[in-house]
C-alpha positions in Angstrom: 0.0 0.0 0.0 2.9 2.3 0.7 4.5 1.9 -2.4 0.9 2.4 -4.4 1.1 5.6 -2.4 4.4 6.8 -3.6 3.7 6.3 -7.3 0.5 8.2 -7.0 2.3 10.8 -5.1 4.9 10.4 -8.0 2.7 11.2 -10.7 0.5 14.2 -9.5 3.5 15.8 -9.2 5.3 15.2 -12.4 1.6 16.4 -13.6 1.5 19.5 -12.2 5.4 19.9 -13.5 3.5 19.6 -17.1 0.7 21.6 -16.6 3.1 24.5 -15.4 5.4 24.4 -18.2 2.4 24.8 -20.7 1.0 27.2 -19.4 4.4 29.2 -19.0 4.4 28.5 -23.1 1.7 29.7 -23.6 2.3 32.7 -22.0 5.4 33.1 -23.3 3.9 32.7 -26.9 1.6 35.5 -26.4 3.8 38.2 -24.4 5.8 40.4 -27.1 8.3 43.4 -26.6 7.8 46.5 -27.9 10.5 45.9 -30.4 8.9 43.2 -32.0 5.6 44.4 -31.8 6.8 47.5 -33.9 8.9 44.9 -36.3 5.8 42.9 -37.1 3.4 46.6 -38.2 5.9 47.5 -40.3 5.7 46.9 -44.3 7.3 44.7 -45.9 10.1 45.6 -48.9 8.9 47.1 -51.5 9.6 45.1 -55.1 8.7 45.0 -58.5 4.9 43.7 -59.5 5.5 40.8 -61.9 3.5 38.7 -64.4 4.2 35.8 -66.2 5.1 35.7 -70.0 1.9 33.8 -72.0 2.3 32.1 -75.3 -1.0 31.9 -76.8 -3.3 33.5 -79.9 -4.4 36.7 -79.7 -8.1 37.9 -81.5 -8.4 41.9 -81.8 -11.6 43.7 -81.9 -13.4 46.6 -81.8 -16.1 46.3 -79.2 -18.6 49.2 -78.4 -23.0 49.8 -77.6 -25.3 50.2 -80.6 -28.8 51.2 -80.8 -31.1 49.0 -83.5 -32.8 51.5 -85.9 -34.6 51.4 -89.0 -32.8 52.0 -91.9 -33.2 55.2 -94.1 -35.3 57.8 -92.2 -36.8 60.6 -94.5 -38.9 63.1 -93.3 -42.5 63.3 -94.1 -44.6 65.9 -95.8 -47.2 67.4 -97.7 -46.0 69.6 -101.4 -49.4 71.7 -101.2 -52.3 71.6 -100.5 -55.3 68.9 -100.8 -58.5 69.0 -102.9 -61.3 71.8 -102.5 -62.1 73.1 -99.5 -64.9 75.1 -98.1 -63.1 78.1 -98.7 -61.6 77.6 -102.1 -59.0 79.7 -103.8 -59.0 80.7 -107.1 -56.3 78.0 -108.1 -59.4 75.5 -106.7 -57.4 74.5 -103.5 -58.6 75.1 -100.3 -57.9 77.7 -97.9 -59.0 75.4 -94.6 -57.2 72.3 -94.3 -57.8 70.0 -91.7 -56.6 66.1 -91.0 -59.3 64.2 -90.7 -57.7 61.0 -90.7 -54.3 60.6 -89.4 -51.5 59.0 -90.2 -51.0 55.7 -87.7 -47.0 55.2 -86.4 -45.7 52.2 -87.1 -48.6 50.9 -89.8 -46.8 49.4 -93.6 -47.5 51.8 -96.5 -47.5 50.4 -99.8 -48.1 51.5 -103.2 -51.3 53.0 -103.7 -51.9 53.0 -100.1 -54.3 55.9 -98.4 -51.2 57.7 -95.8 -54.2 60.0 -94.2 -57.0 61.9 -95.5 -57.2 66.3 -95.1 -60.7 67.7 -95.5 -62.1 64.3 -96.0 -59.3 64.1 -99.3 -56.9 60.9 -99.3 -53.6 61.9 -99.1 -51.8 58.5 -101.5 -48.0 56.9 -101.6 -47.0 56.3 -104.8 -43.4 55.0 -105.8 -41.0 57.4 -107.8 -37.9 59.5 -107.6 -39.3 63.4 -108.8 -41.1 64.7 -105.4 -44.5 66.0 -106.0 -44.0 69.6 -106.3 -47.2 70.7 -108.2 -50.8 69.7 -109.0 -50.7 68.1 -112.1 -54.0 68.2 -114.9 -54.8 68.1 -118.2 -52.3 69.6 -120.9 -49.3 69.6 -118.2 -46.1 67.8 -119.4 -42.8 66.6 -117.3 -41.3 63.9 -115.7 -43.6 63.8 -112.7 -46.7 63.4 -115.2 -44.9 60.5 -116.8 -44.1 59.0 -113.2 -47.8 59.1 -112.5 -48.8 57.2 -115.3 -46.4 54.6 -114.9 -47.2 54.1 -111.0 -50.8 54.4 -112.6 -50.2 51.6 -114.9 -48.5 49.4 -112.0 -51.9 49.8 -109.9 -53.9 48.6 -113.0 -55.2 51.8 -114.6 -54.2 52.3 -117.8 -53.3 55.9 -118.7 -53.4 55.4 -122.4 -49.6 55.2 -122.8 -46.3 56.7 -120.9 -46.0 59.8 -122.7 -45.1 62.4 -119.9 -48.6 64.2 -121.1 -51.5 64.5 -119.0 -54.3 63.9 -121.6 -57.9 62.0 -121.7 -56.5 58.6 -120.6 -54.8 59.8 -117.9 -57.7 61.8 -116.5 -59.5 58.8 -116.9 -57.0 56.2 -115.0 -56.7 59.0 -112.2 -60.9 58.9 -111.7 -60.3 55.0 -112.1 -58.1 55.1 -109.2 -59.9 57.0 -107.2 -63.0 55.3 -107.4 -61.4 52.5 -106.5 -59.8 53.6 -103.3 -63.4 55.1 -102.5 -63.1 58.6 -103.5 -64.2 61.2 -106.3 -61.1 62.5 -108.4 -60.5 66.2 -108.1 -63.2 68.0 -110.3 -63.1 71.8 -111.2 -63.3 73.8 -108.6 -65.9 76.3 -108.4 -63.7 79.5 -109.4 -62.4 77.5 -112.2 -66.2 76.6 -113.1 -66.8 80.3 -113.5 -63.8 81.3 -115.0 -64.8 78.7 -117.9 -68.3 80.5 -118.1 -66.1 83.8 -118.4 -64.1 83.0 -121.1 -66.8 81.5 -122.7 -69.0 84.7 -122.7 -65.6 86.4 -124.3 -66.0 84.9 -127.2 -69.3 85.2 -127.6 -69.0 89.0 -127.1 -66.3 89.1 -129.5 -68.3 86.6 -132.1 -71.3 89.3 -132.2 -68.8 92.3 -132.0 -67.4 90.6 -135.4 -71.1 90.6 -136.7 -71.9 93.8 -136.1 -69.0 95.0 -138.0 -69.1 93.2 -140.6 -73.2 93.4 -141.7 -72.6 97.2 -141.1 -69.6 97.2 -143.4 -72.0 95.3 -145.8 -75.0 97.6 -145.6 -72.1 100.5 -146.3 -71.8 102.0 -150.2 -68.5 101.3 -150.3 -67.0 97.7 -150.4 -65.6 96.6 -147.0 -62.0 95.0 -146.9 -62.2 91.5 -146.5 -62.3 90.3 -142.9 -61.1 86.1 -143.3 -62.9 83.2 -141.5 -63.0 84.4 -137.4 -62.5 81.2 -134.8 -65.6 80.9 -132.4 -67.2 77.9 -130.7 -70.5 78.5 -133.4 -68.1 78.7 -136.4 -68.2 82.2 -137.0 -68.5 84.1 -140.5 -66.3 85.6 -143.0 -66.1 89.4 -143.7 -68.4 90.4 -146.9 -66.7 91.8 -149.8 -70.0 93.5 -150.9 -69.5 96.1 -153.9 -71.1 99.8 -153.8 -73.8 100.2 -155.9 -75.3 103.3 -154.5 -75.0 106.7 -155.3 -71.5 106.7 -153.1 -68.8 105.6 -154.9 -65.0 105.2 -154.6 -62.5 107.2 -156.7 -62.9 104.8 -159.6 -66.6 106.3 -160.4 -65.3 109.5 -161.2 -67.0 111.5 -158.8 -65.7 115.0 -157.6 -62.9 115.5 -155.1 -64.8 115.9 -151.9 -67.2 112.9 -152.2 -63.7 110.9 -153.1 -62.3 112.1 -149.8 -65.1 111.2 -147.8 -65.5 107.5 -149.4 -61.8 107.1 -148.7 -62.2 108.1 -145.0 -65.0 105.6 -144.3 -63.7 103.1 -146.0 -60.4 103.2 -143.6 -62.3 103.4 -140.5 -64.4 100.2 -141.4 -61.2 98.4 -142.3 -59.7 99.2 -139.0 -62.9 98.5 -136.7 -63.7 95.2 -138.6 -60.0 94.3 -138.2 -59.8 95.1 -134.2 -63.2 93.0 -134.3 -61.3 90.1 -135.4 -58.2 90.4 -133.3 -60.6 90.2 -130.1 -62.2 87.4 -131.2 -59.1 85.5 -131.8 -57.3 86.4 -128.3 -61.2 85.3 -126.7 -60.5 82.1 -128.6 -56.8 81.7 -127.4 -57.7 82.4 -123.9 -60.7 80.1 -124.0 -58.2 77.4 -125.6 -55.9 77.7 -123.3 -57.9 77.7 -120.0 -59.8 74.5 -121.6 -56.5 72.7 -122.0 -56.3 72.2 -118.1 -59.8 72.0 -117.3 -60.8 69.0 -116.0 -59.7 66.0 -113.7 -56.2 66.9 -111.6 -54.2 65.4 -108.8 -54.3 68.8 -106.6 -49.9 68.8 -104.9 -50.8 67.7 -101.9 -53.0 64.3 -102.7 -50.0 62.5 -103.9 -46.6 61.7 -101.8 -43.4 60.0 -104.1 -41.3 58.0 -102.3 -38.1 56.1 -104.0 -38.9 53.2 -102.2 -42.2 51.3 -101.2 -42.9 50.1 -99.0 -42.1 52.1 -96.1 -42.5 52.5 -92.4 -44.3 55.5 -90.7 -42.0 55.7 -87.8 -43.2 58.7 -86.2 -45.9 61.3 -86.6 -46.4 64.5 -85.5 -49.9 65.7 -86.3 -53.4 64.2 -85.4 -56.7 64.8 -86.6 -57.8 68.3 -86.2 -54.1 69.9 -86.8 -53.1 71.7 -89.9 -50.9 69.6 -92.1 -48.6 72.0 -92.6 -44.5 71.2 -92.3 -43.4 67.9 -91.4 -45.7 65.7 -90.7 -43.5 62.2 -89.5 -40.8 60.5 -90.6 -40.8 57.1 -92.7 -38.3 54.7 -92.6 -37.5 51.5 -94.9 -38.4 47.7 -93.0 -34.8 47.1 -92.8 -32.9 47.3 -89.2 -29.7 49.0 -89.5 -27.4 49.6 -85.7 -26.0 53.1 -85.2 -22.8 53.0 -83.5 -19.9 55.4 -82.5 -16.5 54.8 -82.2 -13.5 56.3 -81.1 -11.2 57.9 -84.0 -8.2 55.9 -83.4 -10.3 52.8 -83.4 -12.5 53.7 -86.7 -8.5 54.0 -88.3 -9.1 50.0 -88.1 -12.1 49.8 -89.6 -13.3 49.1 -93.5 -16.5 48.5 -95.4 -18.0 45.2 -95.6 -16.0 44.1 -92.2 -18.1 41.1 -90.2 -20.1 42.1 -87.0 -21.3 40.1 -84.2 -23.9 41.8 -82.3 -25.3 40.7 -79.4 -29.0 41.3 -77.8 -29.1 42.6 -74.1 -30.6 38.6 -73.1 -27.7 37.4 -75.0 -28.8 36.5 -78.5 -26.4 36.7 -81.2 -27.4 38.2 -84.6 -24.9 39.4 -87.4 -24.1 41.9 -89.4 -21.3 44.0 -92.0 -19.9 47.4 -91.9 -22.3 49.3 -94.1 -20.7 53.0 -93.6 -18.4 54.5 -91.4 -18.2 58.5 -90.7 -20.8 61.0 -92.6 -21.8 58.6 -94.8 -23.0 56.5 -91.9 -25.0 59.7 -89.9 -28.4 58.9 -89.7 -30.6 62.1 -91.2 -32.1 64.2 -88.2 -35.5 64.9 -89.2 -37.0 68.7 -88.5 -38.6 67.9 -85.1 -35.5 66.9 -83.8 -36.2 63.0 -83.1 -33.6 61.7 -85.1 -31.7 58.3 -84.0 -28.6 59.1 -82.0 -26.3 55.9 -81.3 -25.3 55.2 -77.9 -21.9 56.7 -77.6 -20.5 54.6 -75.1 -17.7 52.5 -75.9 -15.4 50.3 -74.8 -12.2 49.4 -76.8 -10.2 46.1 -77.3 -8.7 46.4 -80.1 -4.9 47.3 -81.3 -3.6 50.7 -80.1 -1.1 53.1 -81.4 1.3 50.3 -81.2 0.1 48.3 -83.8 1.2 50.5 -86.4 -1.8 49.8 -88.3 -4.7 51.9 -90.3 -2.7 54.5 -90.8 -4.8 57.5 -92.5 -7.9 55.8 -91.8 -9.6 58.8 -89.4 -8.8 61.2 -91.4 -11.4 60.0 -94.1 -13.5 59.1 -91.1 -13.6 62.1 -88.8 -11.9 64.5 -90.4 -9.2 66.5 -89.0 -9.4 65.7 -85.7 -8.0 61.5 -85.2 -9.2 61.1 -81.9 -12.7 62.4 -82.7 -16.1 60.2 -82.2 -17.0 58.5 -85.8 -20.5 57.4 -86.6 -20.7 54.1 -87.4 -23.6 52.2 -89.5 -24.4 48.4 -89.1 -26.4 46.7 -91.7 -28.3 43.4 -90.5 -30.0 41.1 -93.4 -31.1 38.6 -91.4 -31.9 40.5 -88.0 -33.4 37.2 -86.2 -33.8 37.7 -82.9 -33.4 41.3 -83.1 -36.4 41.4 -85.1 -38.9 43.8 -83.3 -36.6 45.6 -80.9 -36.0 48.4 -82.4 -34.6 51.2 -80.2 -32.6 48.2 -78.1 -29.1 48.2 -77.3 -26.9 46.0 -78.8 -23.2 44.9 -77.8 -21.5 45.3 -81.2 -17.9 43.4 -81.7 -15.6 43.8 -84.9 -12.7 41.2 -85.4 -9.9 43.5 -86.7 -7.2 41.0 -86.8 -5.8 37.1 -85.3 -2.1 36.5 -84.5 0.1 34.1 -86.4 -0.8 31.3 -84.1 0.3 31.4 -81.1 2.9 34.2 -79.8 4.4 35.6 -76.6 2.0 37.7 -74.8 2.5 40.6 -71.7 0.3 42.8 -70.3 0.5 46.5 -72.2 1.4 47.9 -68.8 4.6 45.8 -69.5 5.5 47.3 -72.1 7.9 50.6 -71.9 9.0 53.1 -74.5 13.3 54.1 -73.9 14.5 57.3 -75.4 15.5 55.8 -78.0 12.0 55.4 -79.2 12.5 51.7 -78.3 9.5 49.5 -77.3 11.2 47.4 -74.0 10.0 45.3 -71.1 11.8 44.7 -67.9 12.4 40.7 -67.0 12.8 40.1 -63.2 16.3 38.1 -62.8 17.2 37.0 -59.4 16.9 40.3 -56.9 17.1 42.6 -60.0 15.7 43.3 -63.7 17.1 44.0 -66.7 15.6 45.3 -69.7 15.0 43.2 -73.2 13.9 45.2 -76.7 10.9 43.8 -78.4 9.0 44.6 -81.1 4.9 45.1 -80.7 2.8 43.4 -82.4 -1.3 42.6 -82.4 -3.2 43.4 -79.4 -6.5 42.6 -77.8 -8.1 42.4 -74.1 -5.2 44.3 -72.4 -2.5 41.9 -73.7 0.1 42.8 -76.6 1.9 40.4 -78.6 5.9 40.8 -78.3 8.7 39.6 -79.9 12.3 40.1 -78.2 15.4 41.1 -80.0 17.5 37.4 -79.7 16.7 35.1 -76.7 16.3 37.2 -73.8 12.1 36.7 -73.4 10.6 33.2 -73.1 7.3 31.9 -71.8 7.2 31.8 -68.0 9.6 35.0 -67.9 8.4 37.5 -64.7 7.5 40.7 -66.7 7.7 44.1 -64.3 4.0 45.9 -64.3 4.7 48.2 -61.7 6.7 48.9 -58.7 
């Protein structure tokens, strides 16, 4: 039992012994001097940032934010004014005019096609390339009158030939066509109605001035000079010729001095009165003539709108019903989606026509497209209300730099004088796909400008320094210090450049300095 005792004894102690020297550790561990406390704040020495040297292929592009637009927006308006109204002008077009049917934004218009109506009048598209710039009617001649009767003929009226003459059958094919859309072709306007009945009564005034001096030149002793056949709408007569057989005669008779005087006299004043009889009839006639040779059916200016291209695309519209057409009236666009981009200068210098262009929707669908214009050519027209497309201008670049040495001259033709200037970009898209519908979406918009040979060394362009020497140079960490290698720059793309040293001194795995 005693010697049970001792070991127990034994053990607590050498326990204890333990326990005390751990705890002393412990302490120890945790307790610090001033001097080491200070030691272990303090930073550690500076170096050089480093990165490794990559072998790999490089793929630069352009990458920036489009907006999807239609493509060729033309502003929208009316050349004069439509059909009759209730106060009408003497030129038969109205003084009031009203929209009574508006245009709708966004609707197709095709050939033939009713854009809106102005007094109850249908305002129609027809396709051509001379702009409506006058009413056009019977007698009129021109290019636009022969571009009506061939859109005519493409609707199915038949104008009686192409002959850039407004005439019978094209009067006719212009009622035709109206009918058919529902309405009455342009008629004479009142005032022209009564200027008809003017001219009319002319000549009628003139025919029965003629008369008069003629049958009083007949009933006259002395022979009256012949007058010749005088136009009117009832034929008209011819001056009598009639010889004097009364006691007045002329100075073939033989009669004395003073009667030959007298006979002379009348016979002069006759001749002149029966002469300026004739000339009034014939300018009646002219005018009557004239005046008949545009009397009848008309397209007044502002019934018809040309466009070089159908169909189109009301895009927007300014006026509704109860406003005065006057000015613009919308904008129409084609059907086809275009994306209006900008660019920086120095990255349009790497851009050409007919370049391949991934774009990409917001939900990440992928459509594609081609350089279609870069610069002014590529500006989308701002219409007169000021709601032309603008392109987002927001980009972001990864694409070669000044390094590259490439596209040298390019901004000048782009954006002028000034390289580093914004350039408007245009985007055409055949076969939109899923961007079909979103017009007035952004679009991520990526150009491929060029691939490396394969696969080349690769830094980081904050690697790369220029000496004073002009030099491109990048520092390789050796040991505790660096030393500097020449390199010549080639491609570059997402923040790497490709580089190719002068002899040996750069291999893959190399620790390029990016900083200090």
């Amino acid at each position: 039992m005693n010697r049970l005792s001792t070991r127990k004894q034994l053990g607590a102690v050498i326990g204890a012994v333990v326990l005390v020297g751990a705890g002393g550790w412990v302490a120890g561990s945790q307790v610090h001097s001033p001097a080491d406390a200070a030691a272990a704040r303090s930073a550690p020495k500076a170096g050089p940032v480093t990165v490794a040297v990559q072998r790999q292929s490089l793929t630069a592009t352009v990458v920036t934010t489009g907006s999807v637009e239609f493509d060729s927006p033309e502003p929208l308006s009316l050349a004069g004014a439509v059909g009759t109204g209730t106060a009408a002008t003497a030129g038969g077009e109205g003084a009031e005019q009203r929209v009574t049917k508006a245009p709708v934004s966004g609707a197709e218009v095709k050939e033939g096609d009713v854009l809106m109506t102005v007094n109850g009048r249908p305002v129609l598209a027809l396709q051509g390339t001379v702009p409506m710039y006058r009413a056009m009617g019977p007698g009129m001649t021109g290019d636009d009158v022969k571009q009506l009767q061939k859109a005519l003929v493409r609707l199915g009226f038949e104008p009686g030939g192409v002959t850039g003459t407004f005439g019978q059958g094209t009067a006719a094919a212009v009622t035709g066509w109206y009918t058919h859309k529902g309405y009455q072709a342009q008629q004479p306007s009142p005032d022209e109605q009564q200027q008809l009945g003017t001219l009319q009564q002319s000549v009628s005034s003139a025919q029965e001035a003629l008369l008069t001096t003629t049958a009083a030149g007949a009933g006259s002793t002395h022979p009256a000079p012949k007058t010749g056949t005088a136009r009117s709408t009832d034929g008209g007569t011819d001056g009598s010729t009639g010889s004097g057989t009364g006691s007045g005669t002329d100075s073939s008779t033989g009669s004395g001095a003073a009667g030959s005087t007298d006979s002379s006299t009348d016979k002069k004043v006759r001749g002149i009165q029966l002469k300026s009889a004739q000339k009034s009839l014939e300018m009646a006639n002219d005018a009557l003539s004239t005046f008949q040779a545009s009397y009848g059916t008309k397209v007044p200016a502002g019934e018809a709108v040309f466009f070089p291209k159908l169909p189109v695309r009301l895009d927007k519209v300014t006026v509704k019903t109860g406003d005065v057409p006057s000015g613009q009236i919308g904008t129409v666009t084609s059907s086809d989606l275009v994306v209006q981009a900008v660019v920086p200068g120095s990255d349009a210098e790497l851009l050409r026509k007919g370049m391949a262009v991934d774009l990409t929707t917001n939900g990440g669908e992928k459509a594609h497209g081609t350089v279609a214009a870069l610069g002014a050519d590529a500006a989308a027209p701002t219409p007169q209300d000021g709601g032309g497309q603008e392109a987002s201008a927001g980009t972001a670049t990864e694409g070669a730099g000044s390094e590259t040495g490439e596209g040298d001259g390019g901004a000048a033709d782009a954006s002028g004088s000034n390289p580093g200037a914004p350039v408007q970009l245009r985007i055409s898209v055949p076969d939109p796909g899923p961007m079909a519908g979103q017009a007035g979406a952004s679009v991520k918009v990526t150009i491929k400008i060029g691939d490396s040979d394969g696969k080349v060394l690769t830094v980081p362009l904050a690697a790369v320094r220029t000496s004073a020497d002009g030099k491109a140079r990048v520092q390789v960490l050796r040991g505790t210090g660096v030393r500097d290698v020449r390199v010549t720059v080639g491609l570059s793309a997402s923040g790497l450049v490709e580089v190719k040293p002068d002899g040996a001194g750069l291999k893959q795995g190399d620790a390029v300095v990016v900083g200090k």
